[in-house]
N, C-alpha and C positions, 0 to 999 in steps of 0.2 A: 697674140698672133692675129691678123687681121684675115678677114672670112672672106676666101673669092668664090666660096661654092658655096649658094644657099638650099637645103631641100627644104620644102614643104610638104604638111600635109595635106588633105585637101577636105575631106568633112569636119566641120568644127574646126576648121582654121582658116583658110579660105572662102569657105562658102558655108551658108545655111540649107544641108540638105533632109534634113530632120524633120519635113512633113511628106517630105515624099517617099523615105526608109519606113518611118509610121505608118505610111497607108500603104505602102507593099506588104509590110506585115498582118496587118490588119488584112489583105486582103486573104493572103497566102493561110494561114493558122488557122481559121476557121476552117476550113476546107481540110487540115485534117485533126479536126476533133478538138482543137483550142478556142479559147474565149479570144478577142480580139484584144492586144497587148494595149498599158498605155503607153504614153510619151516618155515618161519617165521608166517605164521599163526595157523599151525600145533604147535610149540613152545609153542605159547601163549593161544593156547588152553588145553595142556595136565596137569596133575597133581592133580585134583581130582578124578581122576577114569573116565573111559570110556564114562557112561553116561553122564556126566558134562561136558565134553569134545566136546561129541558128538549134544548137544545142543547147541553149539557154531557157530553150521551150518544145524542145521536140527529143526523143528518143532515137537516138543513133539509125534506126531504120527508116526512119523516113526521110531524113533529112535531105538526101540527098531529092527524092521528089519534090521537098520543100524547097529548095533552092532554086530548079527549074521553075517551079510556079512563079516564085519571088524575081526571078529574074527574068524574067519574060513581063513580065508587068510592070518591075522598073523601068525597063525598055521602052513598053507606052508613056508611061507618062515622066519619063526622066527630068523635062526641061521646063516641067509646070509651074512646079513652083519652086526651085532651085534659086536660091540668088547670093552675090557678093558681100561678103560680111566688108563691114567699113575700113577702108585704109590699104583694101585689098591691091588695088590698080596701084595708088599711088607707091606701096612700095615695090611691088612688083619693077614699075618703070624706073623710080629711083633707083634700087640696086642695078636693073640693068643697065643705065647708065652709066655706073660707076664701075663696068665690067666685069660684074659679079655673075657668075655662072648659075642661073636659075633653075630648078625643075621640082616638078611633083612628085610625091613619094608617097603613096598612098596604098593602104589594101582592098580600095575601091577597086569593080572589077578594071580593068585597063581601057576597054573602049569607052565604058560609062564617063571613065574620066575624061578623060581627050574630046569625047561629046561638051562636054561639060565644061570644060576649057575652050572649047571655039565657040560656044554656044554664051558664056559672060566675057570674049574678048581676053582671058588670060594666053593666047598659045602664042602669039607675036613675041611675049616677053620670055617663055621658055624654051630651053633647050632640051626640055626634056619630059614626059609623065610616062612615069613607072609603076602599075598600079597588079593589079591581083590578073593571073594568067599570063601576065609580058612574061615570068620565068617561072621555074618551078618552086619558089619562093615567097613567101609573105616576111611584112614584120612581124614580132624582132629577129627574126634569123639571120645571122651575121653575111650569112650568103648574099642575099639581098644588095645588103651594104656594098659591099665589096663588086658586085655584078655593076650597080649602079655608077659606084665613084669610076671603075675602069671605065663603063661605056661615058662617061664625062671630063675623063683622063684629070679626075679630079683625086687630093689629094686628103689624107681624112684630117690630117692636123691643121689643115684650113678651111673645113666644113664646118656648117651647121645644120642643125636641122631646127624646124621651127614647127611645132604639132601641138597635143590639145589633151593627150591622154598619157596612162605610162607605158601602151604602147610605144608611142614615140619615144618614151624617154630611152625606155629597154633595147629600143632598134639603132638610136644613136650610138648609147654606148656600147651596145655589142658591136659598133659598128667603128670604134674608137674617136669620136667628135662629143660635142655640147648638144643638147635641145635645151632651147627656150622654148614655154609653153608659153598658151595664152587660155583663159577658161571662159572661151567663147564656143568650147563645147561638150564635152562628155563630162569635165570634171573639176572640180573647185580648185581654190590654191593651195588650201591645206591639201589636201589631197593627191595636186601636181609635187608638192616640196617633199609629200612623204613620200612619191615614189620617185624620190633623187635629182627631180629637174634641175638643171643648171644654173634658170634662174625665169620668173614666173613674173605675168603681164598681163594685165585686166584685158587689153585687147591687142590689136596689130600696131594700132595708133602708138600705144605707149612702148612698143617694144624697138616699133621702129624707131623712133626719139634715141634711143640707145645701141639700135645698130648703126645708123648711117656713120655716127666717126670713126667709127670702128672697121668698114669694109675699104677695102683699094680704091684708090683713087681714079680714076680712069685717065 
């Protein structure tokens, strides 16, 4: 079946935002009583949303202060050092072209995305970014899904989603479509294949190579 709605994720699939998640933690965690995390436990900690995240190093009581810290310092330096992982634009515009209904689907907070999106030139090619707060929902909650394909009167047996963790994978299929991953960010291929991906991509380059014959023709 050929794919006219594509989602994306947008950290570690999209973009490189992994030194500026690192240094909000870093900044955030000392302040209450943690060592400053590294890169790699920052990694392994991100991808269901904030809180989930944030419990990976703090006790349920704080968290919530943690988060205000962390997010208010995102906010400063959001667009520092944020950039487009390769092959991004190109399919971006490609699929648009071929009439393919684009958007972001992320549990990044919602403005941070949309920031983030006018700020590397992805929002001309979307129809859409859906990110943490637009609803009472994060990934994988099937709600989610279903919130998103309506507001894009899109259909899920012609969806895809294209993400980076099993996140993704979990929110496709509860959401009844395919993720392709790519392990441009949280996590390897072995790793993407054991948590069920549909079908796994060293990067966007290669994956795109195997979407274009496959989406509508415009």
């Amino acid at each position: 079946m050929p794919f006219q709605t594509v989602l994306c994720d947008l950290d570690g699939t999209l973009v490189d935002a992994f030194t500026t998640i690192h240094r909000a933690y870093c900044h955030t965690l000392p302040q209450f009583g943690r060592l400053e995390p590294t890169m790699a436990e920052v990694r392994a900690a991100v991808g269901g949303g904030l809180r989930h995240a944030m419990a990976r190093f703090l006790p349920e009581e704080q968290i919530s202060a943690a988060i205000g810290v962390h997010q208010a310092y995102t906010a400063r330096i959001l667009l520092e050092d944020v950039h487009a992982l390769p092959g991004v634009l190109a399919l971006l515009q490609a699929l648009h072209a071929r009439g393919v209904t684009l958007a972001v689907y992320t549990n990044k907070h919602g403005d941070a995305a949309r920031r983030i999106c006018a700020h590397l030139g992805f929002t001309p090619w979307l129809h859409g970014i859906y990110g943490a707060g637009d609803t009472p929902w994060l990934k994988p909650e099937p709600e989610l899904a279903a919130y998103v394909l309506g507001e894009l009167k899109a259909s899920a047996a012609t969806t895809l989603l294209v993400g980076d963790s099993p996140f993704d994978i979990e929110s496709a299929h509860n959401g009844g479509f395919p993720c392709w991953t790519v392990t441009t960010g949280t996590h390897d291929a072995d790793q993407l294949a054991a948590a069920k991906a549909d079908r796994v991509f060293p990067d966007l380059d290669a994956l795109a190579r195997e979407l274009y014959p496959l989406v509508r023709q415009a």
